[in-house]
N, C-alpha and C positions, 0 to 999 in steps of 0.2 A: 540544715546543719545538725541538729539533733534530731532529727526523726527516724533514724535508724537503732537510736537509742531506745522506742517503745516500746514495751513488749508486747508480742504479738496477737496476743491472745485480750488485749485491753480494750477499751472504750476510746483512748484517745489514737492509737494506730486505727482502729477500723473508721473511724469519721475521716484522721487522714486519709486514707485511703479512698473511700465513698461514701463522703459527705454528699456528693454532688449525685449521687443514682439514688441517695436516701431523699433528702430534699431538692429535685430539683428548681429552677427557676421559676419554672411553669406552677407548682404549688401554690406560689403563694401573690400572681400576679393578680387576684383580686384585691386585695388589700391595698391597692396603688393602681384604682382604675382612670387616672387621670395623667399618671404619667410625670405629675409634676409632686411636689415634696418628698418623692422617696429618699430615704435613708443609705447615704455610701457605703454604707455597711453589707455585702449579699446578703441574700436570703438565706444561703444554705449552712453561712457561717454563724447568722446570728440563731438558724433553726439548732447547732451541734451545739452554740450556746446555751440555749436556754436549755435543751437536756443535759448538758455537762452541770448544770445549773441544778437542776433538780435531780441528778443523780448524787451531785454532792452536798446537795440541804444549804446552799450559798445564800447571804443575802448579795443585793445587786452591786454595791461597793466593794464584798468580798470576789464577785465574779469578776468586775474590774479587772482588780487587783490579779488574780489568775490571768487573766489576759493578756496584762501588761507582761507580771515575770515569769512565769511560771511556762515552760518552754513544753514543757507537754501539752496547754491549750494553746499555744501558739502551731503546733509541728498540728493538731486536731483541727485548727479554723485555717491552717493554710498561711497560716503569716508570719512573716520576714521577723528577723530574732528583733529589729531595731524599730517596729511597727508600734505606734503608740495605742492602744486599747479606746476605745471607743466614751463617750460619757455616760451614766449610770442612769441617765433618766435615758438613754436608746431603747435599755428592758420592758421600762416602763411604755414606751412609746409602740412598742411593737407588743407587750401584753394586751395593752385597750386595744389594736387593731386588730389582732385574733380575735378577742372577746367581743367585740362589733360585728364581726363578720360573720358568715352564714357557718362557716365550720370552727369556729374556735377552738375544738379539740382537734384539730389534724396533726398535728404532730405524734400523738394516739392513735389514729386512725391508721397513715403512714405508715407507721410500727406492725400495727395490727393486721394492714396488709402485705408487709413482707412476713407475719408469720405464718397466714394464709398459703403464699406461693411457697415457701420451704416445706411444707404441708406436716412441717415438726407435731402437729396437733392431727394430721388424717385419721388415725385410728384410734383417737383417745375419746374414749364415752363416758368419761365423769367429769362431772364440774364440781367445785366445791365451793359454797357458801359461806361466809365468814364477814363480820363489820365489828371495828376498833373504834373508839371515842380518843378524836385529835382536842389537844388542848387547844383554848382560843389563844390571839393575842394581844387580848385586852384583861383588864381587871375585875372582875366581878364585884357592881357597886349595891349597898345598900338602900333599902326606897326612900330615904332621905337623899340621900346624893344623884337616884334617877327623877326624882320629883325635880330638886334644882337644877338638874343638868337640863332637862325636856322645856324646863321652863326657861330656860337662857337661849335654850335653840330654837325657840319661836318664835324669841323676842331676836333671834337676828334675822331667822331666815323668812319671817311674813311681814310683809309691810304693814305697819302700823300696831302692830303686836306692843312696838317697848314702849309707846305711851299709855297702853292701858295695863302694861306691868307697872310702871311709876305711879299710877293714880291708883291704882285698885287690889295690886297683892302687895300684902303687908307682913308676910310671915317671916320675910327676910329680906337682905339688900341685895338684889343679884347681880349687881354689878360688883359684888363682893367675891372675890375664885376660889373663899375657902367657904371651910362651912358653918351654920349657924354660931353663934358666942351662948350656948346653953351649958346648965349642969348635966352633961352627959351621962352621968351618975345618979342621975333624979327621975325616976319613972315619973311623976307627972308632968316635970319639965320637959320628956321625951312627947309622951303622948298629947300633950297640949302643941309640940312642932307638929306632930306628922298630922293632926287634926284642921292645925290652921296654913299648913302645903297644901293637902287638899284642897281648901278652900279656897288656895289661890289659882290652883289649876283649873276648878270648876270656873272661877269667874272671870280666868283668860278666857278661857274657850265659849264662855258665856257673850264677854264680850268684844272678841275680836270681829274687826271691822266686814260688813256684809262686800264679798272680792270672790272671783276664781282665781285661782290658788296655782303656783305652779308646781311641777312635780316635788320640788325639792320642799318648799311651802306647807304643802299638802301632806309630806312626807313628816315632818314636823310636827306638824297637827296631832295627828293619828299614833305618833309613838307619845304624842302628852298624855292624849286620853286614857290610850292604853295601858301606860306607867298610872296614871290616876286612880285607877279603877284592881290592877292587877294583888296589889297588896293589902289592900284595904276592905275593911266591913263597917257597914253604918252600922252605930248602936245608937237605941232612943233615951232619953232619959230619964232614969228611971225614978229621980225625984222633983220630978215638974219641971226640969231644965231643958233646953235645946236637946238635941241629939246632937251626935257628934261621931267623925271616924277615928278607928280603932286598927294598928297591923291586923290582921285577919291571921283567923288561928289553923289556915290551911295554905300549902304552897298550892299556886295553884298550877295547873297541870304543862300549860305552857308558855312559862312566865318569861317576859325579857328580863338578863340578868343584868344589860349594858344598856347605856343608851349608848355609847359609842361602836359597839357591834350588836346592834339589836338582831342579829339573828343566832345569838349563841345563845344556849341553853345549857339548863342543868340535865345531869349524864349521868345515868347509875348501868354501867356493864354489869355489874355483879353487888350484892349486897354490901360489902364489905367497902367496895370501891366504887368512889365517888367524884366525877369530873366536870368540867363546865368546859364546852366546847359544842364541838359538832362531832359526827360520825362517819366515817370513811366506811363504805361498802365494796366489798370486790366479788366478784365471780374467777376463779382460779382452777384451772387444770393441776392437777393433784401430783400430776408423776412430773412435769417439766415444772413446774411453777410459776408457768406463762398465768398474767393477770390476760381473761380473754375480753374481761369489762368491769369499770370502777362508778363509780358515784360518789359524791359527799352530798350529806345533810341538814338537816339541824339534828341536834342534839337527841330529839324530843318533839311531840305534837305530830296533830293529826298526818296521817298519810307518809308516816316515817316508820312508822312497822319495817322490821323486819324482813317477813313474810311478803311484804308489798312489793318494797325494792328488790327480795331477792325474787322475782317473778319478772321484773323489769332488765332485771342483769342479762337472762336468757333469751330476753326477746329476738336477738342475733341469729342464736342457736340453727344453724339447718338443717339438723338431723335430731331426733330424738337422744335424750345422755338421761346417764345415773347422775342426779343430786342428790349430792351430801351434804347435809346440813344440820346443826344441831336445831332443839326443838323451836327454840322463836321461830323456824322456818315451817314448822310444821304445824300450821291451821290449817281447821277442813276447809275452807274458801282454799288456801291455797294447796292444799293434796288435791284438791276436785279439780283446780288450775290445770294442775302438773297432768295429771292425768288425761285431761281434754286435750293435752298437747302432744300425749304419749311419751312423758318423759319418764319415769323412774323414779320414785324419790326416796332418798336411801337417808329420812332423815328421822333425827332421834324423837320417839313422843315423846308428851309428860306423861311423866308417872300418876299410876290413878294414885292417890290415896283416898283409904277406908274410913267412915265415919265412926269405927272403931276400932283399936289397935286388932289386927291381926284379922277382922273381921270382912263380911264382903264389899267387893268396889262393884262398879257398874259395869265391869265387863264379865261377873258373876249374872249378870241380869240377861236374860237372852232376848232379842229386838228382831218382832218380824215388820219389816220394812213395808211388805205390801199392805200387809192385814192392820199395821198401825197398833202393834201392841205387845206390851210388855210382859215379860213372865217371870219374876222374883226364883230367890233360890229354892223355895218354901213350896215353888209351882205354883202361884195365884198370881194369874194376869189380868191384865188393866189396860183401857184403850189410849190410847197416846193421842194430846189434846191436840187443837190444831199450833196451839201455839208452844206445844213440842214437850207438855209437863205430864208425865205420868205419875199418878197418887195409890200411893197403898193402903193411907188412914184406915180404914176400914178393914183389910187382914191382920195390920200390923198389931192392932189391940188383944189380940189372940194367937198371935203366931208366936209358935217355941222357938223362933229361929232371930226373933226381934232382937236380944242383946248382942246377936254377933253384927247386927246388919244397922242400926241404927240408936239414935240417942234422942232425936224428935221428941218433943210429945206429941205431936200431930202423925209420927209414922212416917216412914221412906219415901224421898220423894226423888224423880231424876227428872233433869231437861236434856232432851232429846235436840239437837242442833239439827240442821240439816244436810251436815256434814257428817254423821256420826257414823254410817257405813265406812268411810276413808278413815275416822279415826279410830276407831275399831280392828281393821283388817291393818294399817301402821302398827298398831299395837301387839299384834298376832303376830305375824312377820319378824318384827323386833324382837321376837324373844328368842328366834330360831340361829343356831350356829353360823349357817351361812351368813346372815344380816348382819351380828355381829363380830364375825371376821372381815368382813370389807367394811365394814366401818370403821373398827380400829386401823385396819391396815392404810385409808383413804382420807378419811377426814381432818384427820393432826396433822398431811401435810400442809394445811391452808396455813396455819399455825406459822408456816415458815416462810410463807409471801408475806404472810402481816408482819414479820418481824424484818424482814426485810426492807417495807414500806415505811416502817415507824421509825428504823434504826437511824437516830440523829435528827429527827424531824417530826416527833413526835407533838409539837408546839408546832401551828401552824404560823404563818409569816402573813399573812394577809384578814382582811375584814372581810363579812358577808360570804355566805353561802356562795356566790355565782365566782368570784375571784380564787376561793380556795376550791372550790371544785374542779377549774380550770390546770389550778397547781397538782392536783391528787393526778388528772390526766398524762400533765408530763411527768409527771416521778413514775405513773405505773410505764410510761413508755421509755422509761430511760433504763426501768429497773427490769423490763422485757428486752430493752436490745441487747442490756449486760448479758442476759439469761441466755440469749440467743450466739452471743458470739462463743460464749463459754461452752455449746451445743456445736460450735464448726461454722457458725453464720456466713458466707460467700457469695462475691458475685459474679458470674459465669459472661457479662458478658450481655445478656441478655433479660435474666429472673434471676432471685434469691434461691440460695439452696443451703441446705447443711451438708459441709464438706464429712 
C-alpha cells in the first residue's frame, strides 16, 4: 500500500526491493542447525532489521515500535500495514546467535561482498586510517564503589563467598546498596575507608572456600583482585605502626573504571580531550567512503596501539595501497610492516624536536647503517652500541657547535631503533610537495566516515568489548550500503553492480 511512496534512492526501498538477494535464506541456516526453535520471524527480514537498527542508532523497543507503525519499515521487511511487530527480546535472541556463531559479523561481510562484485573499489589504492573514542554506557565509579561493588559480586556469584564476608570484612555492611555513613569531608576518615576495603578484599580472597570455580565465579574473583590492587599503594609506618594502604599517586595505565563494564577505559584522543569508553577503528576508502574494515577496542592497554590495529584493518587488502595515516600510525615496527607487504605509507611522522630552540635534531646527524656509526654536525663520529645508543661525551666537552646541539652535561646522546632507516626516509619524503598534496588532498576525507559513524551514536548501547564490536560491524555495514545505494547500487538479476 505505501511502498510506492519510498523514495528511490533510500534504504528502505532498496531492502524492499532486495532484501531477499541481500540476505538470503541460505545465510543464516546455521544458526538453527536443528530445525527446531527457530524464530517466525525470516532471516532476511529480521537481517534489514537489525541494519535499519543500526543505521538509525535505535534502541530495541525503539525498533519495535518502527516496526509496528512506521510504514516505511513495514513496505522495507515486507509486511502487511496491519502485521503486528515482533517482541523486543527477538533482537536480543538473534544477537547471542550471531555472536555464538562462527561468523558473527556476516551481515558486514555480506555488504562487504556486494562491494567486491560492484568493483566500486577496483581502482582505488588508498586506504585511510583513522580511530574515534565511543563513550561507554556505564558510569565511571570511584575505587570506593569498585572495592564494594567487586566485593558484593563474589559474595553472589562464588559459592560460599557471603559467609566469609559476614564473618571476616568489617569495613562496611554489603548488604547495604548505598555507600559507607563516613565524613566524606574528612581525609582521614576517607583514608582509613579505603585502607580497611582493602583489607577486606585481601581477606575474601584469602579466605574463600578451596572449589574450581566456574566461569562466571572465576570471573569474579579476578575483577576483585584486580580492583584491589589497581588503585592502591602500601605505605609502611613510619612511626612504629602497621602499614597500611593509601589511593596511589599514579593512574595506573590500564585501570578498570567499572566493575559493571570492566572493559571500558579511560581515553585521551587528544590533550584537551578526555573520555572513558572504548575506541572504534576503521580502515576507509578515501574518495567513496566505503568503511573496507572496522574494529572496536578498549579504550587503552596493551595491544591497542594504533599502529597495531591499523596493520590488522589491511590484512584483507589484495593488492598493494597508499596508507594514509596520521602519525600514531607511523612506528618503525609498523613502516617496516608496511613495507614488507609493499604497501605505501603516506603517513604523517612526529616532528623531531631539538634539544635546543632552533638548534640541531637528529636528522642533522647522518647514520651509516652498515658501518654502525654516527657522524654529528661538528663531523665527529661515534660507533652505534648494540643496544642502539650513540655517545658524543667526549667531543661535546670542546666542540663550538655544543650550545646549538645540546644542554646535557654529559654531551649529545641518540638511540638508534631499529627502525630508524623507515623513520628517517618518512621524514624526508614528508617534507616534499608531492607528499604533502596527497595528504591534505586524502586523509581528511576519513574524517567524514567517522562522522558519519558517530553521528547519533556516539554513546554506545551495549557492555564489553565482544557485543559492541559486533554493533560497530553493523552500523559500518548499514552505513556502506547507504553509501552504496547513493552510488546507483543494483541488481541485474544475477551480481551487484552500480547502475
Amino acid at each position: 500500500m505505501a511502498g510506492h511512496l519510498l523514495k528511490p534512492d533510500s534504504m528502505f526501498a532498496f531492502l524492499a526491493a532486495h532484501r531477499r538477494e541481500l540476505f538470503p535464506e541460505a545465510m543464516f541456516a546455521d544458526l538453527f542447525p536443528s530445525g527446531r526453535g527457530r524464530p517466525s520471524v525470516p532471516a532476511e527480514v529480521m537481517a534489514s532489521v537489525i541494519t535499519l537498527q543500526a543505521l538509525h542508532g535505535l534502541s530495541d523497543n525503539e525498533t519495535v515500535d518502527a516496526v509496528t507503525f512506521d510504514l516505511r519499515w513495514k513496505a522495507a521487511c515486507g509486511l502487511p500495514v496491519t502485521a503486528a511487530a515482533f517482541h523486543s527480546t527477538t533482537l536480543t535472541y538473534w544477537r547471542r546467535r550471531l555472536a555464538a556463531s562462527q561468523a558473527p559479523d556476516r551481515i558486514f561481510e555480506a555488504v562487504k561482498a556486494v562491494v567486491a562484485q560492484t568493483g566500486v573499489l577496483a581502482k582505488k589504492t588508498r586506504r585511510a586510517l583513522d580511530s574515534t573514542v565511543l563513550d561507554d554506557a556505564v558510569a565511571t565509579q570511584d575505587t570506593v564503589t569498585q572495592l564494594i561493588a567487586a566485593i558484593r559480586r563474589v559474595g553472589r556469584d562464588v559459592p560460599g563467598a557471603s559467609t566469609v564476608i559476614a564473618a571476616r570484612c568489617t569495613a562496611h555492611d554489603y548488604t547495604d546498596p548505598g555507600k559507607p555513613a563516613i565524613a566524606w569531608n574528612d581525609k582521614t576518615a576517607r583514608d582509613h575507608l579505603i585502607d580497611a576495603l582493602v583489607g577486606d578484599a585481601h581477606r575474601l580472597l584469602g579466605y574463600l572456600p578451596d572449589q574450581d570455580l566456574g566461569p562466571r565465579a572465576a570471573e569474579a574473583v579476578a575483577l576483585l583482585a584486580l580492583v584491589a590492587g589497581q588503585d592502591v599503594e602500601p605505605v609502611d609506618g613510619s612511626d612504629g605502626t602497621d602499614g597500611h594502604w593509601q589511593i596511589a599517586q599514579k593512574v595506573a595505565g590500564d585501570r578498570v573504571i567499572s566493575t559493571v563494564d570492566p572493559d571500558a577505559r579511560h581515553a585521551h584522543k587528544t590533550v584537551a580531550r578526555r573520555q572513558d569508553g572504548f575506541k572504534a577503528h576503521v580502515a576507509v576508502e578515501p574518495d567513496t567512503g566505503i568503511i573496507t574494515d572496522c574494529v572496536l577496542t578498549k579504550a587503552s592497554g596493551p595491544g591497542n596501539h594504533e599502529a597495531v590495529i591499523g596493520l590488522a584493518l589491511l590484512a584483507d587488502e589484495q593488492a598493494p595501497v597508499r596508507v594514509l595515516g596520521d602519525s600514531a600510525y607511523g612506528t618503525g615496527a609498523a613502516r617496516a610492516t608496511l613495507a614488507e607487504l609493499k604497501h605505501v605509507a603516506v603517513i604523517k611522522p612526529l616532528p623531531q624536536r631539538a634539544a635546543v630552540p632552533g638548534g640541531f635534531t637528529s636528522d642533522d646527524f647522518t647514520i651509516d647503517f652498515e658501518a654502525r656509526t654516527v657522524t654529528c654536525p661538528a663531523e665527529h663520529t661515534v660507533r652505534i652500541t648494540p643496544s642502539g645508543g650513540a655517545r658524543f661525551e667526549k667531543y661535546c666537552r670542546s666542540c663550538p657547535l655544543v650550545t646549538s646541539c645540546t644542554t646535557a652535561a654529559r654531551g649529545r646522546k641518540l638511540t638508534i631503533s631499529a627502525h630508524e632507516h623507515h623513520l628517517r626516509a618518512a621524514r624526508a619524503i614528508a617534507r616534499t610537495d608531492e607528499w604533502q598534496t596527497e595528504y591534505r588532498q586524502h586523509r581528511p576525507m576519513v574524517e567524514r566516515s567517522i562522522a558519519w559513524l558517530t553521528r547519533g551514536n556516539r554513546k554506545v548501547r551495549y557492555r564489553g568489548v565482544t557485543k559492541n564490536n559486533h554493533w560497530l560491524h553493523h552500523r559500518a555495514a548499514a552505513l556502506n550500503l547507504r553509501r552504496l545505494i547513493t552510488l546507483g547500487l543494483t541488481h541485474n538479476g544475477n551480481t551487484w553492480a552500480i547502475a
